[in-house]
Residue, then its C-alpha position, 0 to 999 in steps of 0.5 A: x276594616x278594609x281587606x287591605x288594612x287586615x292583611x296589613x295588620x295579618x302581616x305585621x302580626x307575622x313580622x312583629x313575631x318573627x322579628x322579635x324572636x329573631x331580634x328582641x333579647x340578646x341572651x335569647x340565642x343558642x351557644x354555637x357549640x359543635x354539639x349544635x352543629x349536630x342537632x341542627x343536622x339531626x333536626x333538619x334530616x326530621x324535616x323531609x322523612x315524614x312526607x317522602x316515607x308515606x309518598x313511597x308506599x302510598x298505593x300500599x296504604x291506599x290499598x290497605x285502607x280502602x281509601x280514595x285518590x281524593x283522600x290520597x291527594x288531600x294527604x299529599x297536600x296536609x304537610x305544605x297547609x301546615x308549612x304555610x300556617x307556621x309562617x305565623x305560629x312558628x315566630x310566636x313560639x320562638x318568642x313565647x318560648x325561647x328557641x331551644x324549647x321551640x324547635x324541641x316542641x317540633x320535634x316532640x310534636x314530629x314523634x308524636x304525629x309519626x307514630x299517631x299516623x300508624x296506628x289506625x284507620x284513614x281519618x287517623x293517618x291524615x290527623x296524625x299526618x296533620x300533627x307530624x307535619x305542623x311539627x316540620x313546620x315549627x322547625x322549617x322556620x325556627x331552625x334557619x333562625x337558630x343558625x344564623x344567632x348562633x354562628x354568626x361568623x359561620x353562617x354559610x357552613x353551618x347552613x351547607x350542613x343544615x340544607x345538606x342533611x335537609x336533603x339527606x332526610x328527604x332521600x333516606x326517607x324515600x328509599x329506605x321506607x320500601x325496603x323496611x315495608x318488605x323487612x317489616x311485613x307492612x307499611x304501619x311499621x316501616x313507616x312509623x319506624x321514622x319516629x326513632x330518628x326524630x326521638x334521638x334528634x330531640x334526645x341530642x336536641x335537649x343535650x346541645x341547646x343551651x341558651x346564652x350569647x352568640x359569640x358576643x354579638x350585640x344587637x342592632x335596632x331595627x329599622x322600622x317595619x313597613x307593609x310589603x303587601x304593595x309591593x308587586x315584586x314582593x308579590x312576584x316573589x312569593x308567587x315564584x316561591x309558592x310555584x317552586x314549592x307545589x312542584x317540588x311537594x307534587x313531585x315528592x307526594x307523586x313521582x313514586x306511585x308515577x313510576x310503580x303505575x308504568x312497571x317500575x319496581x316499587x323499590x326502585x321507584x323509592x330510590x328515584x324519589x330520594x335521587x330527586x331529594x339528594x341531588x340537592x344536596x350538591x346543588x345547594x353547596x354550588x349553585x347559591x354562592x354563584x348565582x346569588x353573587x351575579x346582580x342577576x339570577x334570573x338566567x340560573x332560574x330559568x335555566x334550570x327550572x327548563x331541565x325540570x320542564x323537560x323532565x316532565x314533558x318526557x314523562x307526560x310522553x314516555x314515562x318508562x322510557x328513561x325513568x332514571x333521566x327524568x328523575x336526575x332532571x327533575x332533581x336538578x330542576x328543584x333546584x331552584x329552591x336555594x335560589x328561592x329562599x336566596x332571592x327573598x334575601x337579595x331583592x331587600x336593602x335590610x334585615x327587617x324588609x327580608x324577615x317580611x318578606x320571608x314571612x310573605x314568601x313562605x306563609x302565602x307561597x306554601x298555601x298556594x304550594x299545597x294545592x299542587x299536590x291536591x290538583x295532581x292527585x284529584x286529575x290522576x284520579x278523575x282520568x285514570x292517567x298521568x297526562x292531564x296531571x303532568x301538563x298541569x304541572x308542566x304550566x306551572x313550571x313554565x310560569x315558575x319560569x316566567x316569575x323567576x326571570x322576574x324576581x332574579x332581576x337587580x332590584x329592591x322591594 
């Protein structure tokens, strides 16, 4: 068998999943209740906490552990391997199981990886940071399906809530878990503390999510799937995707300790962490309905991807000078993640080519966005410094650049 022909086969395995989850049997939608609405919300906050809790104390649990900086980088990288592995897992359980059961395994999978990772030494943290992570990874695919079957004639409020408490988590997560660390006397509990708001997210998640019609929407057949791993755009695509993901997860698994290294108090270099998460939350209401409404985006992405670029060259030259600055510019640079998920939707001609291709963009991109954070840590670790580390990611940002103005361009796949 040709590589061409099994990553053909590899990726209609993943269309096939996703599509019949998506589109195979009607009855297999939620009830768009407003009870829904709530553990949408709920579960999305679950999707960041785990990630942003442990970057925000992770020289303390580096101390405490004995633990190297390679260990530390391979933690930082764990959640986005599992991000990209669930582009072919997640669709499978939505199909096996049905969405209400799919989207509660993630979250009794999320619990059960919070309060593992707390428990013992370093190997059981990464194991445990494994498991809570392919938990967010189920619920990264699944929930955004949910929305749309289930609120058909309100996807783009419901989707406002979903990446609004998307950000929230990411925010609360980082700046509450240090203040907890000093209320709790160590960061085990401040940490696993986390598994009680995925617990009442699966409780309210068990409650509100009944299979059943959405509002009478029928099914359309589905045109027939094609391979788009000839496509050089959707290749451009789900390089751009990947490259916004290793800057946003770097910065979410190493601005903290960035920022304790130069002097900031470890508080408030939490709250910076969870400012670049929140920022997110009006950026995702403002910028996606304009920029995805002009033919071109391209002027969006690389404008503000060039605030994060900025961001990061102030801080390769004078971290401590105005931490708070690049913190708001890096956060405004992040967000070309809507714009990320937006364009995978506007450079196809129907549901099938965007279903592909979203699973090309996520389980690729996410592969190639774990390596960030691993590279980020390793260089920190080799010279001691930020310098080097920071004018990796800063290339990055530039081919970020150079890519979005690529796929923001009026074209199809």
């Amino acid at each position: 068998m040709s590589i061409q022909h099994a990553g053909d086969r590899a990726e209609e395995t993943i269309v096939t999943g996703a599509a019949e989850s998506v589109d195979r049997r009607r009855h297999a939608a939620l009830l768009g209740t407003p009870l829904l609405v709530v553990g949408v919300a709920l579960a999305a906050s679950n999707l960041r906490p785990a990630v942003t809790s442990m970057s925000s104390v992770l020289g303390e649990v580096r101390d405490d552990l004995g633990a190297s900086a390679v260990w530390a980088s391979v933690l930082t990288a764990v959640p986005t391997i599992c991000f990209g592995l669930a582009a072919v897992a997640a669709p499978l359980l939505g199909r096996r199981f049905g969405m209400a059961r799919a989207v509660g395994i993630s979250l009794a999978v999320l619990t059960l990886g919070l309060v593992m990772r707390v428990v013992d030494g370093p190997w059981v943290v990464l194991g445990g940071t494994f498991v809570a992570a392919a938990g967010i990874a189920i619920g990264n695919v699944l929930i955004p399906v949910v929305v749309k079957e289930s609120f058909p004639n309100a996807v783009g409020r419901v989707t406002g809530v979903y990446t609004a408490a998307l950000a929230a988590g990411g925010g609360i997560g980082a700046a509450f878990t240090p203040p907890m660390e000093a209320l709790f006397g160590g960061w085990r509990a401040s940490v696993g503390a986390w598994a009680a708001l995925s617990l009442a997210a699966l409780l309210v998640w068990g409650v509100g999510a009944r299979h059943g019609t959405a509002g009478g929407a029928t099914v359309d057949a589905a045109p027939e799937r094609r391979s788009l791993l000839r496509s050089p755009l959707a290749w451009a695509v789900t390089a751009f995707f990947g490259l916004q993901a290793l800057v946003a997860y770097t910065a979410m698994g190493w601005l903290s300790e960035l920022f304790v290294s130069v002097g900031i108090p470890r508080t408030d270099a939490g709250y910076m962490l969870a400012l670049v998460n929140l920022i997110g939350i009006p950026l995702s209401f403002i910028v996606p309905p304009i920029a995805l409404n002009r033919r071109s985006q391209s002027g969006w992405i690389v404008g503000m991807a060039s605030v994060g670029l900025a961001s990061v060259i102030g801080m390769a030259i004078a971290p401590a000078a105005a931490p708070w600055l690049w913190t708001v510019m890096l956060g405004f640079g992040m967000g070309v993640f809507p714009l990320g998920l937006g364009v995978i939707a506007v450079r196809t001609r129907n549901a099938v080519d965007t279903t592909s291709l979203s699973a090309m963009a996520q389980g690729f991109g996410y592969l190639l966005g774990a390596s960030g954070p691993f590279l980020f840590g390793l260089l920190h670790g080799l010279t001691g410094g930020w310098t080097l580390s920071l004018s990796l990611l800063a290339g990055v940002i530039v081919v970020e650049m150079v890519l979005g103005w690529i796929v923001g361009r009026p074209r199809y796949v």
